[in-house]
N, C-alpha and C positions, 0 to 999 in steps of 0.2 A: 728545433726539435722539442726541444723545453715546453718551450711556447705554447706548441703545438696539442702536447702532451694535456698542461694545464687546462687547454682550452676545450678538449677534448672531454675531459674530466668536471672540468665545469656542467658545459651540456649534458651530458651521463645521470651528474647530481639533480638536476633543473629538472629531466626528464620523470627520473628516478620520485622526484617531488609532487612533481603533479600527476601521477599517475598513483601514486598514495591518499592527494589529496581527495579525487574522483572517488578511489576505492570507498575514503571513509565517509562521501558526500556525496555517494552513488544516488542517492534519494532525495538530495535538492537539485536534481540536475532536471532540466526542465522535459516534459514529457514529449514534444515536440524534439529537440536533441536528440534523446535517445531512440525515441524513430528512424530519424537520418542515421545516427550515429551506426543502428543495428541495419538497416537497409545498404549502408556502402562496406561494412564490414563483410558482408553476405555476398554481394555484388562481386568485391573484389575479391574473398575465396573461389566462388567459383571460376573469376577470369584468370586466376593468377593458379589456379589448379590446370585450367584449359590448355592455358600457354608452356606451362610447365613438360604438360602430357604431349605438346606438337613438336615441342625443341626434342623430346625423349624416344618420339615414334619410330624413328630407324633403330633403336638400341631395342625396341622391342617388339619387332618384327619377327615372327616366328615362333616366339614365345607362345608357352600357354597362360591363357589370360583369364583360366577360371578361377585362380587362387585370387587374382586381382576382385573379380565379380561377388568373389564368400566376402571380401572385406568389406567391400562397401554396401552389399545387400544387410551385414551384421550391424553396420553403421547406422543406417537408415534404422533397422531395428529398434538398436539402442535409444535413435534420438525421439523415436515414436513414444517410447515408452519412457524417456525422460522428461518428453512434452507433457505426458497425461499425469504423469508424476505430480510436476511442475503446476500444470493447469489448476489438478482437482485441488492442491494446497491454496491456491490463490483461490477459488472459489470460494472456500471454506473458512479462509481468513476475511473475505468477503463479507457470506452470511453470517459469519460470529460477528461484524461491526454493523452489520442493518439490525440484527438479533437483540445485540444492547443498547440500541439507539432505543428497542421498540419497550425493551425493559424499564429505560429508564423511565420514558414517559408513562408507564403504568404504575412506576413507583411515587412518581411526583404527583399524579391523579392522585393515589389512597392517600397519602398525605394531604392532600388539599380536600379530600373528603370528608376524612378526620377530624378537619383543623372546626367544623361545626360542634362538634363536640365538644369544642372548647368556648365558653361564655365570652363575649365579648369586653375588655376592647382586644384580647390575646387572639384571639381567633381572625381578627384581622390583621393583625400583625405578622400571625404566622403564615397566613396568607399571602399580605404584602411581601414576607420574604422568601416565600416559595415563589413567587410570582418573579423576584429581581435575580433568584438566583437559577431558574427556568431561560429567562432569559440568554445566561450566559451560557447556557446551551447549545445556542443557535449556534452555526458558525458557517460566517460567509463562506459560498463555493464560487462567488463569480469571477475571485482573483485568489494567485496560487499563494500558500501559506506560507512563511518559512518558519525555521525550527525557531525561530524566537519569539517570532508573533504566536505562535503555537505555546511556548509555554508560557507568555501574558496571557491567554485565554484559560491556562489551567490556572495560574493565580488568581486570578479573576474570578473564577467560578471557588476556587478556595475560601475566598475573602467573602464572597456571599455563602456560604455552606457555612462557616463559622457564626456568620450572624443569626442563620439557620438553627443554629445549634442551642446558641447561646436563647433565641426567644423560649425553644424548648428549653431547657432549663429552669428559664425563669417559669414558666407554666407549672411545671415538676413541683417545684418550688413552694406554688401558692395552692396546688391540689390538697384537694383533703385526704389526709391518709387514709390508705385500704379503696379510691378509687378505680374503677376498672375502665376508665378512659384514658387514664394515662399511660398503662403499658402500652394499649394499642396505637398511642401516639410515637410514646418513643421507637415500636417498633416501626412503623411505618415513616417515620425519620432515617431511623437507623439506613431503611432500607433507600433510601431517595440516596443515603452517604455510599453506600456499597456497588449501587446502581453507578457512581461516578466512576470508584475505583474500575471496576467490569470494563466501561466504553474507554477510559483511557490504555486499558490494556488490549483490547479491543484495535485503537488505532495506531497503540506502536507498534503491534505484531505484525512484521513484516516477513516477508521470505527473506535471507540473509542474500545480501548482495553478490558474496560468494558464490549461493546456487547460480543466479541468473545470469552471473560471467561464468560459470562452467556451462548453462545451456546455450548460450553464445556462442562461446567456444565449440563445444560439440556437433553445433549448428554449420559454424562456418568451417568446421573440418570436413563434415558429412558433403558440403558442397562443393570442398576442394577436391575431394576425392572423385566425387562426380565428377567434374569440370576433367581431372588429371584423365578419368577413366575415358572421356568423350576424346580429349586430347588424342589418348594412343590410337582411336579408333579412326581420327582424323575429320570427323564432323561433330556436330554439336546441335543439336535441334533446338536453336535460342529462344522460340518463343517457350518450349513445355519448360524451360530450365528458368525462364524469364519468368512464368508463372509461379513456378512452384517454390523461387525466390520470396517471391510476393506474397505467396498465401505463409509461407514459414514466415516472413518476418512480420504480417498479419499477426501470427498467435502467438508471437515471443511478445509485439507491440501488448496485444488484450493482455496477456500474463502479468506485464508490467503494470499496467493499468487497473486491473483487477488487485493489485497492491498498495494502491494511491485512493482509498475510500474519499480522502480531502482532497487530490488535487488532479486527478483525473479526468478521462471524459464519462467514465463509467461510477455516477454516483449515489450514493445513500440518499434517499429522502428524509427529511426532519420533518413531515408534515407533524407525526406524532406528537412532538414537542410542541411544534407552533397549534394545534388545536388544543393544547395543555395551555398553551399559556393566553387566548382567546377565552378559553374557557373561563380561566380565572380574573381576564381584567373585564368579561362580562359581571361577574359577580360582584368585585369590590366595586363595581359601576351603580349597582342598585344602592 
């Protein structure tokens, strides 16, 4: 019984473990998973609601079954409005990260515009290193990221920023005082710098994984309740319930997805950048 007990408690723990570790890695779980994942969760509320409602049909016979009808008409309600909820924040988290993709590339132009301002051989330098640190921009979409490779690409882009920094500086440095080309240098530095902070805030801003296991949850309760309510009536019209499985776990699938700017099917364009940085390896080319 000991034994038992132990063994019992083991599983519980084990359970217990990976169901924390999902919660706090909800967003490297691969985008393909969590399709399946929300597609059988849905599937199986509604069949485990159905069954539920045929084993209960004698118990409620004769009953009145409009209290039943307000509950799950108010369900549906809820879940309409938890979706559009849901939806418009993922959209919006969406165009804030296409938003300062398009920023930064407009900040790295005035800076490489500037940088003629400056005599030569600095102005090619500054060039050169708008050019290497433009680059680290880029970031491959063809394969999915993870959170480490993700922060070698902000170090990366850190290490060139700094070298960014530092040519400005030395530029500062060797100006003649009371120039009015240098403010407009450093500000449009400054602004290539703040342009970074924006996009990385940009692509951590996520919907909290929280929400999207409450609209899951809500999801697959809405269809248990459907399923239990088809149950007492003792049919089920499987294809309209089959559909509308379908298209619900459609828009939970896009929600999610609309949250994944890097590793999605639904993505940001960088052309902005990459004509930024085209532009500039045409120039240091002459």
């Amino acid at each position: 019984m000991q034994t038992g007990n132990l063994a019992l408690t083991h599983l519980t723990n084990k359970v217990e473990a990976i169901i924390t570790y999902g919660y706090r890695n909800f967003y490297q779980l691969s985008i393909w998973l969590i399709g399946i994942v929300v597609l059988i969760v849905l599937f199986a509320a509604l069949e485990l609601g159905y069954r539920v409602g045929l084993s209960r049909r004698e118990l409620w016979k004769g009953t009145d079954s409009s209290s039943g009808q307000y509950i799950l008409t108010s369900m549906f309600a809820l879940l309409g409005l938890i979706l559009a909820f849901t939806y418009g924040a993922g959209v919006s988290r969406f165009d804030a990260s296409k938003q300062s993709i398009t920023v930064e590339a407009n900040a790295i132009r005035v800076a490489f515009l500037r940088a003629d301002m400056v005599a030569k051989p600095e102005s090619t330098e500054l060039k050169q290193a708008l050019l290497d640190y433009a680059r680290t921009r880029i970031v491959r979409q063809e394969v999915r990221i993870t959170q480490e490779q993700f922060q070698e690409i902000i170090q990366k882009s850190l290490q060139e920023q700094s070298k960014l920094w530092f040519i400005t500086e030395k530029i500062v440095k060797q100006s003649q005082p009371g120039s009015n080309v240098v403010p407009l240098l450093v500000d449009a530095v400054n602004q290539v710098i703040s342009a970074h902070t924006t996009r990385v805030s940009a692509a951590v801003d996520r919907l909290p994984s929280a929400v999207l296991l409450m609209l899951l949850f809500i999801a697959s309760a809405t269809l248990s309740v459907a399923g239990f309510s088809a149950g007492i009536s003792g049919r089920m019209n499987r294809l309209r319930m089959t559909t509308f499985a379908l298209v619900l776990a459609g828009v939970l699938f896009i929600i999610y997805d609309f949250d994944q700017p890097r590793d999605g099917f639904i993505r940001i364009s960088q052309n902005n950048i990459s004509l930024i940085i085209n532009e500039i390896e045409a120039d240091l080319a002459q």
